[in-house]
N, C-alpha and C positions, 0 to 999 in steps of 0.2 A: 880752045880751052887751054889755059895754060898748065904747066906738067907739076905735078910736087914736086917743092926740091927736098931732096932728103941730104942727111950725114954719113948715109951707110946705105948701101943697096937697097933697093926695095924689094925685098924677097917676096914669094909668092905664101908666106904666114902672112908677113907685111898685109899684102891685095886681100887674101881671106876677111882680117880684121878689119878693113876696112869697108868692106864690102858690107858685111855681118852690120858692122856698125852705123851703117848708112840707111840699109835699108831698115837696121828697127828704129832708129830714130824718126826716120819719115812714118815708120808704121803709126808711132805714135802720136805724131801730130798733125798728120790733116793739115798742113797749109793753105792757107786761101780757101779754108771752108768753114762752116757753122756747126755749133754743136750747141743739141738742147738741152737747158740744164734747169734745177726744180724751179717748176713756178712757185710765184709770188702767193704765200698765203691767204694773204687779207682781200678787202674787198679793192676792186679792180677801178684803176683812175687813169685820168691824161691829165699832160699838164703840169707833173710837179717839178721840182727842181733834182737836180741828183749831181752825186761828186763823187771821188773817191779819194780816200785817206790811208797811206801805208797802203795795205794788201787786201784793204774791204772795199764794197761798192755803198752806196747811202744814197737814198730818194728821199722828197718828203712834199706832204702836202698833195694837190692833185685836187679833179673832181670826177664826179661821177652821174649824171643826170640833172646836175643843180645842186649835187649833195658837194661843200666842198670840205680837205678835210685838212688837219696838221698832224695826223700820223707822221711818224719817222720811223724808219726805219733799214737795217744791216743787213747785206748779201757777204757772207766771206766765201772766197771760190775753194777757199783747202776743204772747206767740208760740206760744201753745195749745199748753204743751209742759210734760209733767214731768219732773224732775229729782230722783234718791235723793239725800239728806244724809246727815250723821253721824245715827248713831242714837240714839236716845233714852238721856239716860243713866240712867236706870237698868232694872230687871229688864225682859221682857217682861210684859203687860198688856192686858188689857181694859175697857173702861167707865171711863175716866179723865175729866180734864177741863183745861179749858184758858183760858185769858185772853192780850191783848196790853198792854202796858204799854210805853209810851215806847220803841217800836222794837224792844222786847224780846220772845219768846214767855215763856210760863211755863205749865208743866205738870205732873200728880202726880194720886197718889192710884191708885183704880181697885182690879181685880180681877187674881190670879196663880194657878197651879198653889196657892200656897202660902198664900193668903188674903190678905184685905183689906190694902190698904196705904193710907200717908199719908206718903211720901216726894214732895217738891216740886224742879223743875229749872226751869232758867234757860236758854234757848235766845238766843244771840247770831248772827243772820244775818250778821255783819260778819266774824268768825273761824270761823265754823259750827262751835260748839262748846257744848254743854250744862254746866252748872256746876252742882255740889248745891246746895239751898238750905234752911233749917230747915223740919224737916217739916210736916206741916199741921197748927195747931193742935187742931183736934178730932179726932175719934175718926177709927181707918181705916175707909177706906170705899168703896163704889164706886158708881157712877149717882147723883154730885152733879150740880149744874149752877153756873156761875159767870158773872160779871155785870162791867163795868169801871164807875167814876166817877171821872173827874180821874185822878190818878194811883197811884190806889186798886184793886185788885183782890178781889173776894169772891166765896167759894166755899160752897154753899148744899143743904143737904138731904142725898139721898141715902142709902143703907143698909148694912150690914151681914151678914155670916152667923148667922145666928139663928134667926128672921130679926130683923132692928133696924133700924127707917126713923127716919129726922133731921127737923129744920126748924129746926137751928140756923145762924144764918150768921156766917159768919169772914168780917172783913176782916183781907187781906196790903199791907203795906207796903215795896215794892222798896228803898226808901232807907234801910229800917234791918233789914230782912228781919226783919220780926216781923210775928207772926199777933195780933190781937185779938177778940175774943167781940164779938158786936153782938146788936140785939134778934131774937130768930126771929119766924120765916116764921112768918103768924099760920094760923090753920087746922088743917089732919090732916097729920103726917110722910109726905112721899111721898121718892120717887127717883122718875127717871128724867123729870123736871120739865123743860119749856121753860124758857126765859129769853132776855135780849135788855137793853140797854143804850137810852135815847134822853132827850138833852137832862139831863144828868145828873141820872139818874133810872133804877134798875135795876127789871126787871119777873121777876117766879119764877108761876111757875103749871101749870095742868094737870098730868100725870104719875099713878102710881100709888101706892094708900094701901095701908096694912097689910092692909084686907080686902081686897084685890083689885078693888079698884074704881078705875077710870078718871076722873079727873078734868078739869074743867071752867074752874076757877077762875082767876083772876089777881091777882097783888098788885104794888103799887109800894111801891118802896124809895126812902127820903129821904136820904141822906148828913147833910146837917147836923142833924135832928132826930132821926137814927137811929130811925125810925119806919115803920110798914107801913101802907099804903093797901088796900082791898079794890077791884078796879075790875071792869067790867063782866067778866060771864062768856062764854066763846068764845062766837061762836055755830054754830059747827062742830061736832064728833063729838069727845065726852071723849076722849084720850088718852096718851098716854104716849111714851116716847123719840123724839121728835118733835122732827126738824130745825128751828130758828131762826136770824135774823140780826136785825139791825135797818139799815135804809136810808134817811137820810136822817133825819125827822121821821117815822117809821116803822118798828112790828115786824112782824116775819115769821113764820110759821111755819105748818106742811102734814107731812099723812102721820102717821105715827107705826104702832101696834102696832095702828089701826084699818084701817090698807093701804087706805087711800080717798085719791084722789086728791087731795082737796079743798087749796086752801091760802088761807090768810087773813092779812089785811091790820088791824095793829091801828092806831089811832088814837087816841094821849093824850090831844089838846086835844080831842075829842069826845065821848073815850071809848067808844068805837065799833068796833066789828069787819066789816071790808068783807073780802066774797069774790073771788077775785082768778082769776086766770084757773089753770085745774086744772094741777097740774105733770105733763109731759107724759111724763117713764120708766116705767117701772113701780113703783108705791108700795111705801112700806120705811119700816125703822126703824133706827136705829143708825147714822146716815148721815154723811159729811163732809158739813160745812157753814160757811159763811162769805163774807162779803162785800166788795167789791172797787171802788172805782171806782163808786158808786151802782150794783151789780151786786152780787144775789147767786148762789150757787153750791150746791149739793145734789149729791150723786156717793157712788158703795159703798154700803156699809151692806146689809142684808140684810132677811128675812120671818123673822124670829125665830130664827134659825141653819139655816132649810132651803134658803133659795138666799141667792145672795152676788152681788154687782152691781161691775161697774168701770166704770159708765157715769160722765161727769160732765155737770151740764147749768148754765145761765146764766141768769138769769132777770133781765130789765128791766123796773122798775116803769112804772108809769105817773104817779107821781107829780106830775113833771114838765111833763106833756104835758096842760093843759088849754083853756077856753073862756073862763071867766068868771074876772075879776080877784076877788081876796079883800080886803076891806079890815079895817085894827083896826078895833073899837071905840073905841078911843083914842086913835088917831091915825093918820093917813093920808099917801101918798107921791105924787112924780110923776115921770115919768121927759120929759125933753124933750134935744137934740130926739128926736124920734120918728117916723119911721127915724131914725136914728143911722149918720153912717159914720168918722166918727172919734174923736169922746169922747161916752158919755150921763152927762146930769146927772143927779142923784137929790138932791129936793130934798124935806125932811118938816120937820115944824113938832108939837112935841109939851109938851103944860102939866105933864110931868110928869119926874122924872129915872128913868130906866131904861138898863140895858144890853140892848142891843139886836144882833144876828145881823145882817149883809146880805150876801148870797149870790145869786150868777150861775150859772142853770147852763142850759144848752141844754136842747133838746125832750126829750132823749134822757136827760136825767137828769145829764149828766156838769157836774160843780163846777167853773165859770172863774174862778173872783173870792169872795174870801170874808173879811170884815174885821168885828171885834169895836167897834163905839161906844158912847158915852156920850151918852142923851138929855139934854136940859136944855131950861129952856121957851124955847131958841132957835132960832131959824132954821136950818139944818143943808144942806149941800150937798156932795153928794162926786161927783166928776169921774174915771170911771171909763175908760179907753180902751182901745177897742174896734176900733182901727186894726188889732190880730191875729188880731181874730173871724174868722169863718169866715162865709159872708153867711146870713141864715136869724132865726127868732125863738128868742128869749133871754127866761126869766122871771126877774125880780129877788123878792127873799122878805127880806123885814123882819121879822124873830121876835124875841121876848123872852122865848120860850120857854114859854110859856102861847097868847099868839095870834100869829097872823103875818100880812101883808097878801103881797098876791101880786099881780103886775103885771106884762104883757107889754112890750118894744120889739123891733124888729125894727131887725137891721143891714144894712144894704142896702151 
């Protein structure tokens, strides 16, 4: 482990404060574990689409025994409290899908009484109002899954009655509301696929194929190359309809159509699949999911249409929360002084021109500071204050999106 550097002794006040501050910070967050929080008022569905916008979570639609529905409706996690909206505009549905885009929801597609559809809507939280938008460009369909880059949204796979499984993917474009064809998901056509967004860089995997088999796989998506990467395979249990987020410099995903608790932790820059502490309701598929605040969320959804769930629950990575500092390979940072109680410096030195991430965020995960730069082979210093912190240790994270170094200071 490496040692703090400090400006001034580390006196044994120093070690107190830090100590104190360590452990109520951890007291308070539960790393790598679940916490249950109010269920879902209304009546209980799988199946719907769900996002999140700013600081709220949002599902809609869903079914329930055959009943299907266009409820909408708001989880905000500050006051653990749900709120019904306008309903979805159009038909009732299930197996839909969903994306956020610049403040905006947007949702479509899915399953009806009356067969496959590919009608797209535009959710505004600011008028609480759904607006049509041109349908989706490919075929109708239901159990896609959909992915954000920039201010691009794309919607991927999923099937048909037929039966007809996809692996084509559309990107949508909100500023001119047009659908384009991009290269497919390489592989076997499934539905009911994961996905997840990190570091713009869309991920589509696992789910189920035309023979009825359970898959494993993962792929990444390139926006500029418009190309498809094959990356490591879970190392969890094949499956399908299978809740996802991504958090952070990390994907998510647990549960699905195998009802095992299991949930896994993916890692880009490693490439790597880490098991993560088992989600603690009862396992399901079909479930609302989305993430909030370096928190994500799982709640509803059912075991295949025989029980039905309105639990929600909150899950805190760990991310955040570790021992050993991380350094680039390419260059390296320093944080002085160190305790800090009123501005820390962050001072890096790099032979190479890059844009680069540097990002504050507490033990707990939560985001205080977070500013976009330009390397050059110059000396670099950015003077961050810290006179609002809260007293306790803070990791700073220097990424370029490929590596990242990671560094403790404590505010005292």
């Amino acid at each position: 482990m490496k040692k703090i550097i400090v400006s001034r002794p580390f006196s044994l006040s120093h070690f107190l404060v830090f100590t104190f501050s360590f452990s109520l910070s951890l007291s308070f967050c539960n790393a790598d574990s679940w916490t249950q929080k109010a269920s879902f008022p209304g009546l209980k569905v799988s199946g719907p689409f769900s996002f999140s916008i700013g600081i709220k979570g949002y599902f809609g639609c869903g079914w329930n025994s055959g009943i299907y529905k266009k409820y909408f409706w708001e989880y905000d996690p500050s006051t653990n409290a749900w709120t019904q909206k306008a309903d979805f505009g159009g038909i009732e549905r299930s197996f839909p899908t969903g994306f956020t885009l610049s403040g905006k929801g947007y949702a479509g597609l899915g399953l009806s009484g009356s067969g496959d559809l590919q009608d797209f809507w535009e959710y505004d939280p600011g008028t609480n109002m759904w607006t049509q938008k041109n349908d989706f460009g490919g075929s109708p369909r239901y159990y896609p899954v959909s992915f954000t880059i920039g201010n691009k949204g794309y919607v991927c796979a999923g099937a048909a009655n037929g039966p007809v499984y996809f692996n084509d993917l559309w990107q949508y474009d909100p500023l001119t509301d047009t659908w384009a064809s991009k290269s497919n998901l390489p592989g076997i056509a499934r539905m009911g696929a994961t996905s997840f967004s990190i570091n713009n860089k869309g991920y589509v995997g696992l789910g189920y194929d035309p023979s009825s088999n359970l898959l494993s796989d993962l792929y990444e998506y390139d926006e500029g190359s418009d190309s498809w990467t094959a990356k490591a395979n879970t190392n969890g249990a094949a499956t399908c309809f299978a809740p996802s987020f991504s958090i952070g410099d990390y994907g998510y995903y647990g549960m699905g159509t195998t009802l095992l608790n299991e949930f896994w932790q993916y890692d880009p820059i490693n490439n790597s699949w880490n098991q993560k502490a088992n989600f603690t309701g009862s396992p399901r598929d079909q479930a609302v999911y989305f993430s909030i605040n370096n928190r994500g969320y799982i709640g509803l959804g059912g075991t295949g249409g025989l029980l039905y769930f309105s639990d929600l629950w909150e899950y805190t990575p760990d991310t955040a929360v570790g021992i050993e500092d991380l350094a680039f390979r390419r260059y390296d940072f320093t944080i002085a002084p160190n305790p800090a109680s009123q501005y820390a410096i962050i001072n890096w030195q790099s032979a190479i021109n890059r844009k680069v991430e540097l990002v504050v965020v507490d033990v707990c995960g939560n985001k205080i500071y977070s500013q976009h730069y330009q390397m050059s082979d110059k000396n670099h210093q950015i003077k961050i204050d810290v006179r609002n912190f809260s007293k306790g240790i803070y990791f700073v994270t220097l990424s370029d999106g490929k590596e990242k170094a990671v560094k403790k200071f404590l505010k005292e």
